[in-house]
Each structure stands twice: as structure tokens, then as C-alpha cells.
N, C-alpha and C positions, 0 to 999 in steps of 0.2 A: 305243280308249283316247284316240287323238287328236280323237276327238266329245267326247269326255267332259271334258278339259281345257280345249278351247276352249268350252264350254256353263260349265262351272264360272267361266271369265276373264269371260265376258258376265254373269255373274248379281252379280260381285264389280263391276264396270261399274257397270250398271245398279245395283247397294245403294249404293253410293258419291253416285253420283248424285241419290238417293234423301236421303240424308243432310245433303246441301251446300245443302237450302232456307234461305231468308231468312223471317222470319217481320212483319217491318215495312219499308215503305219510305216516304222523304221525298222529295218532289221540291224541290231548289233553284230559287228564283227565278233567271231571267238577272241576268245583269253587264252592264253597259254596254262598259268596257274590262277587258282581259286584265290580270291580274294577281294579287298573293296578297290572299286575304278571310281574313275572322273568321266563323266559323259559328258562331252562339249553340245549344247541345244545348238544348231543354228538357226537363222532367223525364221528360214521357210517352219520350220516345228512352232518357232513362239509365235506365230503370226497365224498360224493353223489354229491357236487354243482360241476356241471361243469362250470360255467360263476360267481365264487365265486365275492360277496355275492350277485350278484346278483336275481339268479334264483330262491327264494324263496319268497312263496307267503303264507298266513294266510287267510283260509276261516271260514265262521259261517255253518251251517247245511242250510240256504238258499242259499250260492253259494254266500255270499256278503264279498268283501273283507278287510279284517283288517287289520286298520295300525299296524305298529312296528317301535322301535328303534334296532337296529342291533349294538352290542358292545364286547370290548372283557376284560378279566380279567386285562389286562393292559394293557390299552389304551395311546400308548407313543405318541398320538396326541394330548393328554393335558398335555400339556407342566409343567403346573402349579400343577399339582401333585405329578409329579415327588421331590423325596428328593435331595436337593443334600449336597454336602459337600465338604470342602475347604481341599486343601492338606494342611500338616502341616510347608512342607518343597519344595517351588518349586520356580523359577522361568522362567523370560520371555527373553529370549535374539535372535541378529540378529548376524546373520554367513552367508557367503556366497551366499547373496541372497536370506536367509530362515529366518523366523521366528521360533524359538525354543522355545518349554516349556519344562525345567528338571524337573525330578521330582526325589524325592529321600523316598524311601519306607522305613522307619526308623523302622514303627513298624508291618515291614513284613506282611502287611496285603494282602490279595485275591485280587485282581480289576477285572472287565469286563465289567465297561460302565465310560466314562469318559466324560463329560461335556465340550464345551468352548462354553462362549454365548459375543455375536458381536455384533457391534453399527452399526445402520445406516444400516442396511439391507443386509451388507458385509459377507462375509463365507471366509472361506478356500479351498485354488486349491490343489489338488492332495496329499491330507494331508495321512501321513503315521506316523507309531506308530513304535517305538523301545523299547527291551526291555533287559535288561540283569542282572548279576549278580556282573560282572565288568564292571565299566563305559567305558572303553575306546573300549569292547567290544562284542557291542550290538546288538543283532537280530533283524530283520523285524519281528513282528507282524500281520496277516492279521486279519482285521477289515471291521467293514458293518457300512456305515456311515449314520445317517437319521438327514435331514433339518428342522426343524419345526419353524412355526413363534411364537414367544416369549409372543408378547405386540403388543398394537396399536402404539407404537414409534417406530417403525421398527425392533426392536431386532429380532434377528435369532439365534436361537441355535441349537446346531449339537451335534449330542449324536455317541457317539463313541463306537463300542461291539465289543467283541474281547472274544476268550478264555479263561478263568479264571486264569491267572497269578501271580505268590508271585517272582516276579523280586524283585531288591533291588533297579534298577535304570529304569526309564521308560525315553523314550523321544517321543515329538509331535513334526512332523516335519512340516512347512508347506510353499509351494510355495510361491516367489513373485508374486501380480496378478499389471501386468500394472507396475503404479510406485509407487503404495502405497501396505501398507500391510494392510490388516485388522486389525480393532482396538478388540480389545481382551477387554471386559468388566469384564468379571471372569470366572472363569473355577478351576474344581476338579473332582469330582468321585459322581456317583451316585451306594446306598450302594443295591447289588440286588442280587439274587441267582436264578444260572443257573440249571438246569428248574425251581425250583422253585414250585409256587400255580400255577403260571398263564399257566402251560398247563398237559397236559395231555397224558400219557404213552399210546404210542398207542401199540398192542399185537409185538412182536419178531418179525421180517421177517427171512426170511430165507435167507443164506449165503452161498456164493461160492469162495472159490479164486483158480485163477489161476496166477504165476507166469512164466513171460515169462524172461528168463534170455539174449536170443540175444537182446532185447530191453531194460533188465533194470526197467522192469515197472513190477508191480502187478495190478492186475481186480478186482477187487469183484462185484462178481453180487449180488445185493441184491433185493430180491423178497417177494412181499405180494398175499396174498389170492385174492386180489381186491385192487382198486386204492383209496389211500391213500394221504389224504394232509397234509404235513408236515412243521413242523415249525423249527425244533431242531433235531438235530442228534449229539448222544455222540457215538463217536468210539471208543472200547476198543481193547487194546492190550498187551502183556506183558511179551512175547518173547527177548524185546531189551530194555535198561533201559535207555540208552540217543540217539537220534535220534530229526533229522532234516533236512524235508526230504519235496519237494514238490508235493503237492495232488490237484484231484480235484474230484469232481462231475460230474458224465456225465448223458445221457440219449443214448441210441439208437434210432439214427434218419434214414433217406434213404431220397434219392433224384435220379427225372428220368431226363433223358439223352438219346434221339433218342430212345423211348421206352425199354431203362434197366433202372432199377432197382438199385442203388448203397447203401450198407450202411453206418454210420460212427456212429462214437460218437462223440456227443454236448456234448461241456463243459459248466454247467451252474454257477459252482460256483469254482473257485481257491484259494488253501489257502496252511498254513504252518500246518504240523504236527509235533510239538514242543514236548518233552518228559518235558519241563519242565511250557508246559500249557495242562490245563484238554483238550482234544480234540474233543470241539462241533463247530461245521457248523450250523449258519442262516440262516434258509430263510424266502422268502415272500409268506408264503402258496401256495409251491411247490406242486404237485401235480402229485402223477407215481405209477403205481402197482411196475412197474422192475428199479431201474437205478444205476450206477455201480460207484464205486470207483477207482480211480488209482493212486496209488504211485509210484513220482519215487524213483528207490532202486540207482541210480548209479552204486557205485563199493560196495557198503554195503549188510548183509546179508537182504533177505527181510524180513518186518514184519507180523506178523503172525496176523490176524485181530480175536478177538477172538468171538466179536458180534458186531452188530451196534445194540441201541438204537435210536428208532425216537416217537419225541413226536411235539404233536398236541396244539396249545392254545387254553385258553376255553373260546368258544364264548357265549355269551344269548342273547335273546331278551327280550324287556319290552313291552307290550302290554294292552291295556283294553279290559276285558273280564266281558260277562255278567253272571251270576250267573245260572245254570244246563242250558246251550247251549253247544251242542256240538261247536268242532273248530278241525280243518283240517289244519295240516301244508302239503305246496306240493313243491317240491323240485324236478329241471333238467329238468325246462324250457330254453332250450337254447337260443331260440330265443324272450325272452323277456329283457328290458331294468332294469336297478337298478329302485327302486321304489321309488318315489319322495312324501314322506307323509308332510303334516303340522307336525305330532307328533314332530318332530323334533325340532323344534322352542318354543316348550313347556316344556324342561326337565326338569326347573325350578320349574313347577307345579306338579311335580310325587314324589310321596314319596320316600328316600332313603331307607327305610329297608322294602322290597318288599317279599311278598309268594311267594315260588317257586312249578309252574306248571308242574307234571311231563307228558312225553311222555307214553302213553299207549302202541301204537301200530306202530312201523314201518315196513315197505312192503313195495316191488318191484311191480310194475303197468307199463302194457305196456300202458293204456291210461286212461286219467278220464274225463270222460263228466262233459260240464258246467265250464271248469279250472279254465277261466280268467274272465268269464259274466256270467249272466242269459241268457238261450239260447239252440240252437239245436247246440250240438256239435258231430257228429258220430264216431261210433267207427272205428281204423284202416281198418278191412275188409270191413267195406262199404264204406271206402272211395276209396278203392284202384278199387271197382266195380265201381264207380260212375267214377271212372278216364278211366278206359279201356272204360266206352261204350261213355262217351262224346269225345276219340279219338275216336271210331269207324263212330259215327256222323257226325264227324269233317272230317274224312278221305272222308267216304259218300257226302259231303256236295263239297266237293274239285274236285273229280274226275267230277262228276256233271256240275260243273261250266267250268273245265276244257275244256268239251266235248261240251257245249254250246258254249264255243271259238271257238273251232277247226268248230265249224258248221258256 
């Protein structure tokens, strides 16, 4: 029995081991002097994490591992960086069980993020955005709405994004919650441009449409070389000069059923294609080689999609690095957890205007000895031999026992 335990502890070893590969690594340039850098990600690295951002680890040339701070070009989780600015023309009124904000666009300017920040830890329920040219006839808007805590007094602000819009008249609409409305502290626009610094073009994918006219709908398949994480998608078009029309994002999913096989398409994202908003889709670093567009066309002609644009944001890390040491970034450990460093609690003590470290060398690697520790890590092929003959042991060891029963 005591063979038998200890063959089972070596098999759970060795799968663990098995498990803990790296799937990409970069080698960093040297530093000159010791101190903290900026590590620029590029996209190939952030499109490599599969467990984003977790699965990313920083080694020295002994296999010892280096903290990091993990951050991105705009970081909309610091509340207090954000600009923001007051309309010049708006205000707050109650209608039919809603709280309303007008706003009136006097000096025809762009929007795509709007501000309200709230007392007492309260938000807004099932808050939606109009927009139009004449007040009294205003379109739905879709919008990606993000919570963030303000201050230590409980303030909550909620950042509003939406397609780049030159409406004349905007409205915020927002649920009653209970019997009270949320108290409204101040709210406007914060001034920001869509893509912008903060990401980054990733190459063309390639396009397909098909128009299916018994349904009404158009497809686009859109396709990359490799799996790609995406942040921003501008879809171009310009076949039809006024259109408004509902879309969505899918992916090709399948699911079994009495051993078949079914496919479909998941919707991940739904919105409006407005001819009179620039037409970009957010997301929260999405992630697909392939996944498809659909419009619906109703009784209209279809539109003709002429490319999609997908851009990536640009993430770095800050790290202390010791002066001619090599360092090892390794990237598409899946099964390890986010990394819980002290650095974190120190960003106070790190200089704001930082060297930046470039990537040498990135590679595809089916395994690296040593990943996570110092230590005997094998490679794939002997692990898979150590696995076949500890069944065959195991099997041996069974039959045996088996046969001493039956005696």
C-alpha cells in the first residue's frame, strides 16, 4: 500500500510539473545602471496571455523571480486623473419616475465619455444615453458604463463611453432605484480621443461578408493570422450615408447534446450603428483569432463593411532591474494565479520619468525548465515516459493484489 501511495505522490509531481509550462519568452535588453525601468508590452506579448494579466512571470538568469507593477496608458481606475469638465449648458430634472440630465451642445463639440459622480456610495440603475439633432427626436445611444470609487467619503463615479457623437442635444436617462433617486454631485464630459495615445493599431485582419437577404442580416467574418486581444474596433463603411441599424459582436461557439456536436453564435457585445457616430465597439480585452459581425439590414439595402480596424491598449510594466543581468519575461502559464507582489504598496517611492527597456527577443517555446522555482523541472517527452511506465506499475501492482483476493 505504501508503493502504491508513494507512485500515486510521484505521478501527481510529475502532472503538476507537466502543467506549470510557459508557452512564450522575451529576453530583456541589459541596463546600464541598477534601478527601476519601464517595460513597453507589445501586442504579440498581450495577445500571447491566455489568463490576461495574469500569466506573466519576470525571471533573472538564476531562475529567481522579479517583482512588477502591471499598468496600462490609461489607467481609468485612477479616478483622480481623469480631466474632467463641466457642460456649459445642462440641466437635472424628474419625469416619469426618471431622473434626467439635458444637455445641449451649443458649441457642437465631439463627446465619448461623460462623467456623473454620486454621494453616499449610490449609482445609477439601467442608465441609457440619447442623442439627437432635434430635441424632441432622440436616438438610443449604446454605451459601456465603468464604476469606480471616487474618495474615502463614499463618492462613486461612473464614466460613460459611447461612439464619438457631434449631437446638438444629448440626454442621460436614469431609473428610479427603490424610493429614492441617487443624489447627483456633478457630472460633464471628460475631454478624450478615440483611439487615441493609449492603444495601439494592431495589423488589418482579414474580412468576409456575407449577406443573407431571407433573414435580413449581414456576417462578417473577421479573421487574424493568430489570437489577438482586443480593445477598440473602428468599423468602416460608405456605401450608405444615413443608417441606423442594430449590430452585434459574436464569436462561434458549439455545444454537445447526447454526443452531437451543435454550433451557434455568442453574442458578446450589442450596439447601435449610427451614421451619425464614428462607429467603434469597447471592450474589456477580448480576445479571438476569428469572430463575426452582424447587422441587422431589415428592409434596407445592406451595408457594405469596407474594413474593420482593431486596436490593442498599451500596457508596461515597472520593474527593478540590476545593471548587465540578464531577465527573462515568460508568458501562457495557465495554470498559475495573478501575482501578489509588495511592489505594489511602494509606487510612491519609484521615479515618475523611468528608462525604457526594450524586448530583444521573443519565441514560441513548448517548455522551459526551472519556470516557477529553482529545481528539476523535465522536459514534455519525459514526462509523458515517466507517466506511461508509472501506469504500467500501477496496472502491475493491481492485477497482483487483485489475484491475491481471488486466492
Amino acid at each position: 500500500m505504501n508503493r502504491i501511495i508513494f507512485i500515486i505522490l510521484l505521478f501527481s509531481l510529475f502532472t503538476a510539473a507537466f502543467a506549470q509550462d510557459f508557452k512564450v519568452e522575451a529576453k530583456l535588453e541589459k541596463v546600464d545602471e541598477s534601478g527601476f525601468y519601464k517595460i513597453k508590452l507589445p501586442p504579440e506579448l498581450i495577445s500571447a496571455m491566455e489568463n490576461f494579466p495574469a500569466d506573466l512571470r519576470i525571471y533573472d538568469e538564476q531562475n529567481n523571480e522579479i517583482p512588477y507593477i502591471f499598468k496600462n496608458y490609461e489607467d481609468s481606475k485612477l479616478a483622480e486623473t481623469l480631466k474632467y469638465s463641466k457642460f456649459q449648458n445642462s440641466k437635472i430634472e424628474v419625469s416619469n419616475k426618471r431622473k434626467l440630465i439635458s444637455i445641449v451642445n451649443d458649441k457642437n463639440q465631439i463627446f465619448s465619455r461623460f462623467y456623473i459622480l454620486y454621494k453616499n456610495g449610490q449609482k445609477a440603475y439601467n442608465l441609457k444615453l440619447f442623442g439627437g439633432n432635434e430635441k424632441n427626436k432622440l436616438k438610443e445611444i449604446s454605451i459601456t458604463v465603468t464604476t469606480l470609487k471616487y474618495n474615502k467619503l463614499g463618492s462613486v463615479l461612473e464614466l460613460i463611453d459611447f461612439h464619438p457623437c457631434k449631437y446638438k442635444f444629448f440626454k442621460i436617462q436614469m431609473d428610479k432605484y427603490s424610493t429614492k433617486y441617487p443624489q447627483i454631485s456633478k457630472f460633464g464630459y471628460i475631454e478624450r480621443t478615440i483611439p487615441g495615445k493609449a492603444y495601439l493599431k494592431l495589423k488589418n485582419p482579414k474580412i468576409k461578408q456575407n449577406d443573407y437577404k431571407d433573414k435580413k442580416v449581414s456576417r462578417i467574418k473577421i479573421t487574424f493570422n493568430s489570437p489577438q486581444r482586443i480593445n477598440l474596433i473602428n468599423i468602416n463603411t460608405g456605401n450608405i450615408d444615413f443608417y441606423y441599424r442594430n449590430a452585434r459582436i459574436q464569436i462561434k461557439d458549439s455545444s454537445v447534446h447526447k454526443k452531437k456536436k451543435t454550433y451557434y453564435y455568442r453574442t458578446l457585445n450589442s450596439f447601435k450603428l449610427n451614421s451619425d457616430c464614428t462607429p467603434t465597439v469597447l471592450f474589456n480585452n477580448f480576445r479571438a483569432q476569428t469572430f463575426y459581425l452582424e447587422i441587422e439590414n431589415k428592409d434596407n439595402t445592406p451595408l457594405k463593411i469596407d474594413s474593420i480596424e482593431c486596436f490593442q491598449k498599451r500596457y508596461y510594466l515597472i520593474s527593478k532591474l540590476k545593471k548587465n543581468k540578464n531577465y527573462f519575461m515568460r508568458i501562457g502559464n495557465v495554470q498559475i494565479k495573478k501575482p501578489d507582489y509588495d511592489l505594489q504598496y511602494f509606487t510612491d517611492k519609484i521615479p515618475k520619468d523611468l528608462e525604457v527597456v526594450k524586448i530583444a527577443n521573443i519565441k514560441q517555446i513548448d517548455n522551459i525548465k526551472n519556470s516557477e522555482s529553482k529545481g528539476f523541472h523535465p522536459d514534455t517527452k519525459t514526462v509523458w515516459i515517466v507517466i506511461i511506465l508509472i501506469a504500467g506499475v500501477l496496472l502491475y501492482i493491481t492485477i497482483r493484489m487483485l489475484k491475491k483476493t481471488d486466492n
